[in-house]
Residue, then its C-alpha position, 0 to 999 in steps of 0.5 A: x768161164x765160171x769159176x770155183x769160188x767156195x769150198x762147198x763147190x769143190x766138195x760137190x766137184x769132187x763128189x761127182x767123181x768120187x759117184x763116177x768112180x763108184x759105178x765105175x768099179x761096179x761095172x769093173x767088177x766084170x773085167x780082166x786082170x790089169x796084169x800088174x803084180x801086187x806087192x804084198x807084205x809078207x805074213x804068215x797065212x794060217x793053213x786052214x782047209x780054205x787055203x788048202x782048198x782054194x791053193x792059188x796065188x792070187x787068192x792066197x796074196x788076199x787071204x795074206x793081205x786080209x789076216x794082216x790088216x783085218x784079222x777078225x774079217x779073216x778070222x770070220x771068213x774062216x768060220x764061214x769056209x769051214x762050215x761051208x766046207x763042213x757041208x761039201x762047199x765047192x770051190x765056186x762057192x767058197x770063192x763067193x764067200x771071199x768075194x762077199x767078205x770084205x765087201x761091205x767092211x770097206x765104208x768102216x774104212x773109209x777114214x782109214x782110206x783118205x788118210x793112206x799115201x797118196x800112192x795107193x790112191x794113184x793105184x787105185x785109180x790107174x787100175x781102175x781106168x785101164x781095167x774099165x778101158x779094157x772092159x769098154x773094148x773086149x766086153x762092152x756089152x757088161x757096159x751098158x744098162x741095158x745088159x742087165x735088164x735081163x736080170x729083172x726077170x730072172x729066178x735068183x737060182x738062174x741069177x746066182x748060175x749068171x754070177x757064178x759063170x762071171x766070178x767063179x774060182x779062177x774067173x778073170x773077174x775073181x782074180x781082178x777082184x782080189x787084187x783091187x781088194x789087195x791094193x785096197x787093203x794095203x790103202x787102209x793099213x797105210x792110213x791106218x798106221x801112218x795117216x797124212x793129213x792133206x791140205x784142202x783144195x787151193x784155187x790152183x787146184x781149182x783152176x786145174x779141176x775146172x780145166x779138166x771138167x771143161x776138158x771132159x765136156x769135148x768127151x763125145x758121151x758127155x757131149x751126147x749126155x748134155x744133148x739129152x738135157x731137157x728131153x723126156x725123161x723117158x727119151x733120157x732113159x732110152x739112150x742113156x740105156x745104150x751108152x758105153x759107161x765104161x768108155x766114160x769112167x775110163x776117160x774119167x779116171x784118165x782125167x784124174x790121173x792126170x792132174x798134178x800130184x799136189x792136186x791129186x794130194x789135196x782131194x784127198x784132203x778134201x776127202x778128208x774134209x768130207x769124212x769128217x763131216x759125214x759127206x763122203x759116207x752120204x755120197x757112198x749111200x747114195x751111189x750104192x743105194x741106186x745100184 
């Protein structure tokens, strides 16, 4: 059994992860809520004519988490709303606006984020696998790539209706959102005003890492991923298009839940290690740039 012997080969461990996990959350953007409630601390929340318009819980629990941690990204938004507004905005619309607000701002964060309490790191993950695990089973066709090749050939105008459809006011998919951007919000201020500082990943860690990596191997998909090795590109392609990606990143993300505590502590200090030297924001370019 090969073991980990420099800290080079557990960042790169970890960056596969962090790569899995990335997809993984694009894909579950398309899911139904976890059906856990969201702490949240509470704020005033400013009346503006987008809280009075979009007057739902869920979106008002985003709008409170956002003006306390981010106040100028809300302030932004509310500029936004209210011209949107302005020129007769309905509700689908201004709920595109919340979505696309705090997306990009989240890479800005990222120092923020690996020094949070590793809590909200176990929160995020354990959202993230039970949502995608949902998805593989009520709706496994949004996991596949093959579902969205249909979007190649789409007009824009037929591509906004298809979104509009999936994350609408009110949708399954808008309320997962907010809340997975509640629970990262709440990551950020915790690292933001009282960061930890981990250590680095130690040679149990590794073992522990190198356990669950062979564990993964019996999973069947990666099983049939590692078949695929050494075939055409074109025969890679091909089946990769069919495979259920959900169900991976779900066994994934379970995997990772399941290491010990200190362990889970320690990849965020090598997270840590990574934001430091600029590794991590290369990672996150590179997954998003092949999205």
């Amino acid at each position: 059994m090969a073991r980990y012997s420099s800290a080079n080969s557990s960042g790169n461990l970890f960056a596969v992860l962090v790569a899995f996990l990335a997809v993984g959350l694009f894909t579950a953007i398309v899911m139904w809520p976890s059906g856990d409630p969201i702490k949240v601390v509470n704020s005033d929340l400013p009346d503006t004519p987008l809280t009075q318009a979009l007057n739902d819980p869920e979106t008002h629990k985003y709008l409170t988490a956002l003006h306390r941690v981010k106040p100028n990204v809300a302030k932004r938004l509310n500029e936004r709303a209210d011209a949107a507004i302005a020129d007769g905005a309905g509700n689908n619309e201004l709920a595109a606006l919340i979505l696309e607000t705090y997306s990009t701002a989240v890479e800005e964060d990222v120092k923020h984020l690996v020094s949070a309490d590793v809590k909200h790191f176990d929160k995020m993950l354990q959202m993230s696998q039970r949502g995608l695990s949902t998805l593989s089973s009520k709706a496994p066709k949004y996991c596949r790539p093959a579902s969205y090749l249909q979007y190649t050939h789409m007009e824009p105008q037929e591509i906004a209706n298809e979104m509009s459809s999936l994350f609408g006011y009110g949708s399954e998919a808008y309320n997962w959102v907010l809340r997975f951007n509640v629970v990262t919000l709440e990551a950020i201020e915790s690292g933001r005003d009282n960061p930890q500082k981990y250590q680095r990943l130690n040679s149990g860690d590794q073992m522990a890492l190198q356990k669950t990596m062979m564990k993964m191997m019996n999973n069947p998909q990666v099983a049939r991923l590692m078949q695929l090795q050494g075939r055409s590109e074109e025969e890679q392609k091909r089946a990769a298009m069919t495979m259920n990606f959900c169900g991976l990143g779900s066994d994934l993300l379970a995997a990772v839940n399941g290491l010990p505590a200190d362990t889970k502590s320690r990849l965020l200090g090598e997270l840590q290690h990574q934001a430091r030297s600029g590794d991590f924001e290369r990672v996150l370019s590179t997954v998003q740039s092949r999205i």
